[in-house]
TORVEX-297126 format. One record per residue (C-alpha): residue number from 1; chain; x, y, z. Coordinates in Angstrom, 1 decimal. Each point is the difference from the previous one (the first is absolute). Layout:
BEGIN
nr, kette, u, v, w
NUM, A, X, Y, Z
...
END
This chain:
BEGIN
nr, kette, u, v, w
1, A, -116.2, 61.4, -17.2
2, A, 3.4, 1.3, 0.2
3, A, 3.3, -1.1, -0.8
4, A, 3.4, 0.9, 0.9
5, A, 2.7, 0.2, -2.4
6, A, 3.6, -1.5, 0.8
7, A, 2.8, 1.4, -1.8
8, A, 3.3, -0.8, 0.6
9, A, 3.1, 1.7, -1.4
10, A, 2.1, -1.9, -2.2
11, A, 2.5, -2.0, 1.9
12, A, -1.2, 1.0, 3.3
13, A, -0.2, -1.8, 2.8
14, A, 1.1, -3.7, 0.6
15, A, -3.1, -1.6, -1.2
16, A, 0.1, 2.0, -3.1
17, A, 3.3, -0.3, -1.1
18, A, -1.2, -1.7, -3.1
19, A, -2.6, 2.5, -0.5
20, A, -0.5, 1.5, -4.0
21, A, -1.7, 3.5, -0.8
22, A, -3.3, -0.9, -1.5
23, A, -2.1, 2.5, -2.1
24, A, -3.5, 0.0, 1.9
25, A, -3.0, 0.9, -2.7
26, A, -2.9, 2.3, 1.4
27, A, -3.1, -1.0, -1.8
28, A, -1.8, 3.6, -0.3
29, A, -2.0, 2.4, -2.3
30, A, -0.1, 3.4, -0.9
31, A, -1.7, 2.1, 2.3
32, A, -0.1, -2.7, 3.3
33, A, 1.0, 2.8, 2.6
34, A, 0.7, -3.5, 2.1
35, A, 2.0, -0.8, -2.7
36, A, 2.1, 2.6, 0.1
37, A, 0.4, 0.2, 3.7
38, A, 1.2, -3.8, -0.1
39, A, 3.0, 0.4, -2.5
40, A, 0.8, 3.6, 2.2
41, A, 0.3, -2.6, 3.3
42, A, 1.9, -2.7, -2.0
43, A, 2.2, 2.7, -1.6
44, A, 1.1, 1.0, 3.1
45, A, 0.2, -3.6, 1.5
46, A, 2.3, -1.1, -2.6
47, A, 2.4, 2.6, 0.0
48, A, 3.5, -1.5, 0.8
49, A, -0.9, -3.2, -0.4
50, A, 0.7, -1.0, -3.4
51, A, -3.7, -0.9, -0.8
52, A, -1.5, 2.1, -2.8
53, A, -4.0, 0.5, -1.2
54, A, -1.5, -0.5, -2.8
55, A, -3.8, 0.9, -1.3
56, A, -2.5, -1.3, -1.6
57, A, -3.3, 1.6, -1.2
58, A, -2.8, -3.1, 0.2
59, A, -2.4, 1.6, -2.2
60, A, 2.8, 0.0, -2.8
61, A, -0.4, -3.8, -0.4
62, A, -3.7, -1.2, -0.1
63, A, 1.0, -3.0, 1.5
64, A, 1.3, 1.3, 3.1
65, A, -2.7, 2.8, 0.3
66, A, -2.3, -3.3, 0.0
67, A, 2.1, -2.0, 2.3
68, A, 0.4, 3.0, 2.5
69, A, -2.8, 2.2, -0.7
70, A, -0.1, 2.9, 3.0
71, A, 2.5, -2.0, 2.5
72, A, 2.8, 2.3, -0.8
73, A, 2.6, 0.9, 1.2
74, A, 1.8, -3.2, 0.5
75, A, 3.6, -0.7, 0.7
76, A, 1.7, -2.7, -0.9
77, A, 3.9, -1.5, 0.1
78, A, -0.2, -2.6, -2.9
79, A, -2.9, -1.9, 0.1
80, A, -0.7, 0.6, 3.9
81, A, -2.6, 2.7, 0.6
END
């Protein structure tokens, strides 16, 4: 399954006039060469647009290695994957 990502600079448009840059965590792990090719492609997405990206290495936290086990990488904009 795919999915698109919408990003909209901030301020742009009329429908996002209100809009606020958001930090967008990338769920990954060291050596995931999809990993890494996902945070390239948002890199370059965001660029401009006020959003910024932050990391986080699943098998650092037992809990999440548990909860996400091999279904990396994942993006997500607060709590929305």
């Amino acid at each position: 399954m795919s999915k698109t990502l919408t990003l909209h600079p901030q301020g742009a448009g009329r429908d996002c006039k209100d809009a606020k840059a958001s930090t967008l965590t990338l769920y990954t792990r060291a050596g995931c060469p999809l990993c890494e090719e996902t945070a390239a492609e948002v890199r370059a997405l965001i660029v401009g647009t006020g959003h910024s990206l932050g990391y986080v290495d699943v098998d650092a936290d037992p809990l999440l290695k548990a909860q996400y086990g091999w279904d990396v990488p994942l993006l997500f904009d607060g709590g929305t994957e």
